[in-house]
C-alpha positions in Angstrom: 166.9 27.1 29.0 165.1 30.0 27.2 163.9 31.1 23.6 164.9 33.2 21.1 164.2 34.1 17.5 166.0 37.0 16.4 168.7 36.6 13.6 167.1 32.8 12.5 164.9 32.6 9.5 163.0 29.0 9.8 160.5 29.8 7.0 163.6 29.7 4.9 162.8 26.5 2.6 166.5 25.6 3.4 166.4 25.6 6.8 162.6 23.8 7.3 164.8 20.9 5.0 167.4 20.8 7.7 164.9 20.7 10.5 163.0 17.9 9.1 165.8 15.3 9.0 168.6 16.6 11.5 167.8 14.2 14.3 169.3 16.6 16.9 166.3 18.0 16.9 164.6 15.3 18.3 167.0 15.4 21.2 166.0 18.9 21.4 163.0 17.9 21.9 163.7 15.6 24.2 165.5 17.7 26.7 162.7 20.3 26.4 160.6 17.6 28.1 162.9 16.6 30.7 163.8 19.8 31.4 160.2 21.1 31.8 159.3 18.4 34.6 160.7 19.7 37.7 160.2 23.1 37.9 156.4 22.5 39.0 157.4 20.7 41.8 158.8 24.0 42.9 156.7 26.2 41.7 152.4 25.7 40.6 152.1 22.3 41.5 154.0 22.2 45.1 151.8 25.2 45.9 148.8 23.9 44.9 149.7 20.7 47.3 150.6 23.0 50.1 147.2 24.5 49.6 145.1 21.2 49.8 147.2 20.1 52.4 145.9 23.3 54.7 149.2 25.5 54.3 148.8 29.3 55.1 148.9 31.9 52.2 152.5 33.0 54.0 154.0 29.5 54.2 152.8 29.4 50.4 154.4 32.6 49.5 157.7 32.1 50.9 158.2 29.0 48.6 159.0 31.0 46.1 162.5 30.9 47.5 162.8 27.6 46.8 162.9 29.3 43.2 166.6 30.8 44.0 168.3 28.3 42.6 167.5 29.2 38.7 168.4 32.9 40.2 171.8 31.7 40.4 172.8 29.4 38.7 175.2 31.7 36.9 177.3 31.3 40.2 178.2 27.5 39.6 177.5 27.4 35.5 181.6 28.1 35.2 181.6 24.7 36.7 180.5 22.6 33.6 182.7 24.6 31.3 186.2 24.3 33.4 185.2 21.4 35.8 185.8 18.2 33.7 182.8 15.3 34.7 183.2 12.9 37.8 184.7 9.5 37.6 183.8 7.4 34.8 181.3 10.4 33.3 184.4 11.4 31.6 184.2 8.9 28.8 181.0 10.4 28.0 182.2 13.6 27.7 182.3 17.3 28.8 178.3 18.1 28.6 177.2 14.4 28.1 179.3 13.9 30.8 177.7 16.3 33.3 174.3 15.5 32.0 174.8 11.7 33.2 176.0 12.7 36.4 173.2 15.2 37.2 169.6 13.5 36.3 170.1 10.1 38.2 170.3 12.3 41.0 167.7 14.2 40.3 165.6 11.2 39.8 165.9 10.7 43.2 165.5 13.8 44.7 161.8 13.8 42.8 161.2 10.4 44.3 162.1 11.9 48.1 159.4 14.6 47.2 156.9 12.6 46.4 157.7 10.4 49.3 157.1 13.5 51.8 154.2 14.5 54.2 153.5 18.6 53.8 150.7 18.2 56.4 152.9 16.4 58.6 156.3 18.3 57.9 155.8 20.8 55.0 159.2 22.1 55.8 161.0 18.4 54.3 158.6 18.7 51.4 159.8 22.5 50.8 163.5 21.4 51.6 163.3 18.1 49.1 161.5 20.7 46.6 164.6 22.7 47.1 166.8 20.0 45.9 164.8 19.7 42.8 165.3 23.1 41.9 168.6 23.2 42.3 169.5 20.1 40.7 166.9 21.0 37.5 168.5 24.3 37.2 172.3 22.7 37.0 170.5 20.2 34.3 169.6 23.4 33.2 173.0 24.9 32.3 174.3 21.6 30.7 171.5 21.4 28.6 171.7 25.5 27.4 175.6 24.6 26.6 174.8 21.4 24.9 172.4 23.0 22.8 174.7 26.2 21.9 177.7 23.8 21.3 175.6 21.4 19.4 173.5 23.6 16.8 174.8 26.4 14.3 173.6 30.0 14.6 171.0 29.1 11.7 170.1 26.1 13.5 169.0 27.4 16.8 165.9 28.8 15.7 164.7 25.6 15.1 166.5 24.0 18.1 164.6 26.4 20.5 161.5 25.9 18.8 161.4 22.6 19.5 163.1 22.6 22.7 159.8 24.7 23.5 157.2 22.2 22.7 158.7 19.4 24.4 159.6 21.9 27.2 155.5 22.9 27.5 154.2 19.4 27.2 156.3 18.6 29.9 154.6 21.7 32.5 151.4 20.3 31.1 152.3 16.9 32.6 153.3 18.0 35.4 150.8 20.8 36.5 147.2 20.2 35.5 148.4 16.3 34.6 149.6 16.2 38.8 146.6 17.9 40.1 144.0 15.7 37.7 145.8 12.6 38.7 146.2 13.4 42.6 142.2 12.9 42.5 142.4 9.4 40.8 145.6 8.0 42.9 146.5 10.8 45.2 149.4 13.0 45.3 152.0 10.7 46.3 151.3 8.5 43.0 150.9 11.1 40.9 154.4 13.0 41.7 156.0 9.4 41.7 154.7 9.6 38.2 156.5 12.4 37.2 160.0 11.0 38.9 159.5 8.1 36.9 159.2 10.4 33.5 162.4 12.4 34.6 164.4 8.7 34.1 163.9 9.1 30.5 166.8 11.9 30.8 169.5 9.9 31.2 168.2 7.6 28.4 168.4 11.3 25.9 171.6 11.6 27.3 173.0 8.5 26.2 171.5 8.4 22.7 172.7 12.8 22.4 175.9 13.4 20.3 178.9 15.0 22.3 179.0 18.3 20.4 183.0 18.9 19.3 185.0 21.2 21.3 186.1 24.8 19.5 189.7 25.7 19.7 190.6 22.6 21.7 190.1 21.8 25.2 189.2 24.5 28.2 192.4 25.1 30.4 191.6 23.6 33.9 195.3 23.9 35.2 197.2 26.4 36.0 197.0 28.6 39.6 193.4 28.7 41.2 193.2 32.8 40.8 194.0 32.5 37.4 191.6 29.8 36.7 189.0 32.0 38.4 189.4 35.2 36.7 189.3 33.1 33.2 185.7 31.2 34.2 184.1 34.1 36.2 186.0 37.6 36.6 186.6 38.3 32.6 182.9 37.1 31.3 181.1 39.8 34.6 184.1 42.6 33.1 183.0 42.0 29.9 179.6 42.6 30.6 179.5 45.2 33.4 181.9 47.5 31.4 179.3 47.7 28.3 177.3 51.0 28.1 173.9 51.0 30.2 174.8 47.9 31.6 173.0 48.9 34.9 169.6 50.2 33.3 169.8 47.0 31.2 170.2 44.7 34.2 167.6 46.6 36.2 165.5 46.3 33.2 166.0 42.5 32.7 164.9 42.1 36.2 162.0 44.0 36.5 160.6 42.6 33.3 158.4 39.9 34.5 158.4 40.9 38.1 154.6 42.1 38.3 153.3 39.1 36.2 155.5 36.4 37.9 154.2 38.1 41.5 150.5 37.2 40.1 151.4 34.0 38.9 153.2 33.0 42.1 149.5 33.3 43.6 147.4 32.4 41.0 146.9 28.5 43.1 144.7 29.7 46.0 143.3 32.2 44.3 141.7 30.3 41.9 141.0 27.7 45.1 139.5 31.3 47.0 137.5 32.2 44.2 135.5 28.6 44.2 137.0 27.0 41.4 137.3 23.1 41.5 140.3 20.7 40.9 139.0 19.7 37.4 138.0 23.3 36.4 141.5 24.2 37.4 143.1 21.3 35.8 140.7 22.0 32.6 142.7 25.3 31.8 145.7 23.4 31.4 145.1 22.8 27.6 143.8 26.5 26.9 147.2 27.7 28.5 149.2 25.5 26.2 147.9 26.1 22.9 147.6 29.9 23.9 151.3 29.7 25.3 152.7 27.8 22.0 150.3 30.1 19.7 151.9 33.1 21.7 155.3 32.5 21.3 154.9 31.5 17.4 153.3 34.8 17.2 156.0 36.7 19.1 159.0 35.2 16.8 156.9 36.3 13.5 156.5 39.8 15.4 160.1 40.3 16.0 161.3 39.1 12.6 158.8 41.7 11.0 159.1 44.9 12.9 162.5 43.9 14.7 163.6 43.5 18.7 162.8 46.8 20.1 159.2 47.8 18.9 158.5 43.7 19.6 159.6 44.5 23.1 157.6 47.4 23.2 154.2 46.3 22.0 154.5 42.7 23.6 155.9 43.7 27.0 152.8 46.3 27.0 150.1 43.4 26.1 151.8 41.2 28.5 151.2 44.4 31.2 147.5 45.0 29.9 146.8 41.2 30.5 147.3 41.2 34.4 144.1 43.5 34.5 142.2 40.4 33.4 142.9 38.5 36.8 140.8 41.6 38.5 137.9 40.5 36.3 138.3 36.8 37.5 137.8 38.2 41.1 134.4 39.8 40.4 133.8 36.4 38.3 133.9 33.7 41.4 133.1 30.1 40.1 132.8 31.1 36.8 134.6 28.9 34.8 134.5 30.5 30.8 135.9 33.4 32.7 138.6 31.3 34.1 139.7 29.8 30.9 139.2 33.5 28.9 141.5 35.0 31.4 144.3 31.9 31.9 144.1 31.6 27.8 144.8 35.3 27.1 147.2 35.9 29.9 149.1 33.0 28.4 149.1 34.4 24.7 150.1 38.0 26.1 153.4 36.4 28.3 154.3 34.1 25.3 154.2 37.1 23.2 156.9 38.9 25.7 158.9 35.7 26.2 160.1 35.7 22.4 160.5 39.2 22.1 162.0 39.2 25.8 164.2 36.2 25.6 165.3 37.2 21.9 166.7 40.5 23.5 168.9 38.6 26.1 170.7 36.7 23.6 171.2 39.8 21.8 173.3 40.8 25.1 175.6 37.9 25.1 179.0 38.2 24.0 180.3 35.8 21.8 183.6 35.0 23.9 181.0 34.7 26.9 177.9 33.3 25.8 177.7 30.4 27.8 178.3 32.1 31.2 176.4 35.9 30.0 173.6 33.6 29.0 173.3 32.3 32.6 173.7 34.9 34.1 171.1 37.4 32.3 168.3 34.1 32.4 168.8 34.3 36.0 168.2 38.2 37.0 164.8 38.2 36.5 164.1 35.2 38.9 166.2 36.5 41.2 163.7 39.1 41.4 160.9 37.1 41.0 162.2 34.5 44.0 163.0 37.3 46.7 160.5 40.5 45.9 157.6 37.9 45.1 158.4 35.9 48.4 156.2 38.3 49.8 153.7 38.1 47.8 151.4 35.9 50.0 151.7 38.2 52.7 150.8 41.2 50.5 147.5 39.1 49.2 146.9 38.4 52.6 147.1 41.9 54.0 145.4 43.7 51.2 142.6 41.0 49.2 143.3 39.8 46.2 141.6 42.7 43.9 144.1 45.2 45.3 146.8 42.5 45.2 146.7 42.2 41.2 146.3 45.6 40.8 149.8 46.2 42.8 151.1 43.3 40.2 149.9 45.3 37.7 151.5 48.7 38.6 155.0 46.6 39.4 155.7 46.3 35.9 155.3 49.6 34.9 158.8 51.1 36.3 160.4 48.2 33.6 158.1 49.4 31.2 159.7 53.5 31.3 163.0 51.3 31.3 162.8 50.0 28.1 161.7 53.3 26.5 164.6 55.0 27.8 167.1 51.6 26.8 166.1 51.2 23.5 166.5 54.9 22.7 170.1 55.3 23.9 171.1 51.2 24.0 169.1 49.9 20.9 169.8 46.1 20.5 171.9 44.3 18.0 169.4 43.1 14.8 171.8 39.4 15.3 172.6 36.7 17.8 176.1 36.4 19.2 176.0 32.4 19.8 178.6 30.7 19.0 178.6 28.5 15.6 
């Protein structure tokens, strides 16, 4: 699930009226918390475990892997459009129906994590971790379609705004929330906590509308060849053949390759550099608000000065802020520094998502959206979860002040991309979603 702002005017009086009593939103809402749970256990929070639990810098790096699942997603997201629901999921409904059938499952899977040993066998806790990811990513894609099914073009402003907040409450919860609990009861309690939070998905699920289908019902007969070009040859074409469509797709992966490489690391380099579990778990409110406060900010920008010079000035503050992290490692222990750096780098990436995120949707084509939307959310982790699998070995090999300077140079080949795209590709000032 991702953001975007462009073509939606929520300071519209007519459209705050309609966001304060359209109860969708609330579901929104909902599935922005729901949806925000797992990814830690993949990502910050099953590093930082690995960490405490003695893991090398290598073992930690390569879990970033794990990750590969949101990369490619777009592989089975023709599923949920041309696949109807298991068994008695049907009555539910197409996305309902999917929905139901995915987040018991994934219930469990967050229970067998939290069940697992990583000093014992870290490779079950990776390999339950794994599971997560790739049943949160398929949650993922039902959610994305219930939302675009669900909402109006001038609605999903508002829908992604609050899909957002529930979405960063949940990280909250399970990141600094985890690693402040794991103190009090341990880890094993504390990720059983979030397992228990991710049952309230099925409960959204229930209470959800089924959004109507447009133009009747998707064609799921017919020969298997046909069926495939229909769900996965004709949206690629329609892409691939547009003009630039490999600078834009290099672009879109490269984006947030340097920053993502940082952030991969950030767990034991804040442990190298000192900090303690509650300094560490302290930052976890300045990174919110400064996330939230970023992203708010970002929307205004591109609504005032428009996609392109958005792109431009965020995706340069989002560069400037990795230079920050080379401060923190003159700064050992220091906590103000900790929070300065973790609250600006937050504001900066915010910033870039809704400028970033606004552009991908400005890609999708309306006879495609569904499927172009997976696919373009999932290049730049596919970056992210092979180049920046190496990115333990690299802080290894060369400390970490060198190593965040290297992040910092890796985004500047994206950055001479997007000069040269938005001269000779400038986006579309509208959204292509469906209504």
């Amino acid at each position: 699930m991702t953001i975007t702002t462009a073509g939606n005017r929520p300071d519209r009086p007519e459209a705050v009226a309609v966001a304060g009593r359209d109860h969708r939103l609330w579901m929104m809402a909902a599935y922005g918390f729901v949806a925000g749970l797992p990814l830690p256990l993949s990502t910050f929070t099953l590093r930082y475990w690995l960490s405490e639990s003695g893991a090398t810098l290598s073992v930690i790096g390569l879990t970033a892997n794990i990750g590969l699942a949101y990369s490619l997603k777009f592989l089975w997201s023709p599923v949920f459009d041309h696949v109807p629901p298991p068994g008695g999921m049907r009555r539910l409904g197409r996305r309902r129906g999917w929905l139901a059938t995915i987040q018991p499952v994934l219930v469990l899977a967050a229970v067998l994590l939290a069940l697992t040993n990583p000093v014992a066998s870290p490779a079950l806790s990776i390999a339950a971790a794994a599971l997560v990811a790739f049943l949160s990513a398929s949650q993922d894609i039902a959610v994305d379609a219930w939302r675009i099914e669900t909402f109006s073009q001038r609605a999903q402003g508002e829908a992604l705004a609050a899909y957002v907040w529930g979405y960063r409450f949940a990280l909250l919860a399970a990141t600094t929330g985890v690693i402040w609990a794991s103190g009090v009861v341990g880890w094993h309690l504390a990720l059983l906590g979030i397992a228990i939070l991710l049952g309230l998905g099925p409960a959204v699920t229930l209470l959800a509308p089924e959004p109507a289908l447009e133009g009747g019902t998707p064609r799921t007969g017919g020969p298997l060849a046909s069926r495939a070009k229909q769900a996965v040859i004709d949206p690629l074409r329609s892409f691939l053949t547009r003009p630039g469509a490999q600078m834009i797709l290099a672009f879109v992966a490269l984006f947030k390759l340097g920053e993502a490489m940082g952030g991969i690391m950030t767990a034991p380099f804040y442990r190298g550099l000192g900090f303690t579990r509650d300094a560490i778990a302290g930052s976890g409110p300045f990174s919110l608000v400064a996330t939230l406060a970023g992203i708010t900010f970002g929307g205004w920008l591109v609504a005032r000065i428009g996609v392109g010079r958005a792109l431009l000035w965020t995706g340069s503050a989002q560069t400037a802020a990795m230079a920050l992290y080379e401060v923190l490692a003159h700064a050992p222990g220091q906590v103000p520094i900790l929070y300065l750096t973790v609250a600006i780098e937050a504001f900066a990436q915010g910033m870039a998502d809704a400028a970033f995120l606004t552009y991908l949707s400005g890609l999708c084509s309306r006879a495609f959206t569904a499927t172009h939307y997976a696919l373009l959310s999932s290049i730049p982790a596919l970056a992210i979860h092979t180049i920046g699998g190496v990115s333990g070995v690299l802080a290894g090999a060369v400390g970490w002040v060198a190593f965040y300077a290297i992040c910092t140079f890796a985004a500047l080949p994206a950055m001479g991309l997007m000069v040269v795209l938005l001269r000779r590709h400038p986006p579309e000032p509208r959204l292509t979603q469906a209504e």
